[in-house]
N, C-alpha and C positions, 0 to 999 in steps of 0.2 A: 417296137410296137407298143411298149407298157404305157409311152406316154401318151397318146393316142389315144387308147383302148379307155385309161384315167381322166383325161380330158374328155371323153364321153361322157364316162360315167357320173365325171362332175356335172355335166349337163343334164342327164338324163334321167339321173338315180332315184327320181323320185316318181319313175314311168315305168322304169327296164330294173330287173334284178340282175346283177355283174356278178358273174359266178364264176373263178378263175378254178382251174384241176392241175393238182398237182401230176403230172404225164410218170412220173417214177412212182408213183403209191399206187401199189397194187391195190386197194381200196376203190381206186378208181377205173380199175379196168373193167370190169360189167359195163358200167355207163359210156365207159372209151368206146367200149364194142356195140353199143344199143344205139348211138351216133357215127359210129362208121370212122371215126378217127384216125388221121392218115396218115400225117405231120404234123412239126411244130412249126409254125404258127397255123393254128384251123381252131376258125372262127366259127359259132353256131348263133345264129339266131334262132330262139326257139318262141311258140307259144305258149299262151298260158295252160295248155296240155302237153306240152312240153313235144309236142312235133315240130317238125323244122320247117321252118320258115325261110332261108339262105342259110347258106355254108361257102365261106371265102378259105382256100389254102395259099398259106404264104401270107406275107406283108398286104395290107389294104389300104387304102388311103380312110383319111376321117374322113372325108364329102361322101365315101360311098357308105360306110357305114352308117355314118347320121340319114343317110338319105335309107338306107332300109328300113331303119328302124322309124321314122317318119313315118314313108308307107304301111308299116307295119299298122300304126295306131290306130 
């Protein structure tokens, strides 16, 4: 998925902020659990108030995600 997820954000980054978490740092656990967090790989789209807007568990394709974040804008 990283190349993927990078080759969005090459495209994107100047739209979407790419915020990856580290899933073993406890540091991140409040926001793991404030987002429902299930497995690894789980994807969040969020807004600029930081509610979700889609959540993909597992592998995605880049067409779907570029096409969320599209609709998103």
């Amino acid at each position: 998925m990283a190349p993927i997820v990078h080759g969005l954000e090459a495209v994107y980054s100047k739209e979407v902020k790419f915020t990856y978490l580290d899933i073993d740092d406890p540091a991140n656990d409040e926001f793991k659990t404030r987002l429902g967090y299930i497995v690894q790989p789980h994807f969040f789209l969020l807004d600029g108030e930081g509610n979700i807007i889609n959540q993909w568990l597992g592998p995605v394709s880049a067409d779907e995600l570029a096409s969320a974040i599209e609709a998103a804008k």
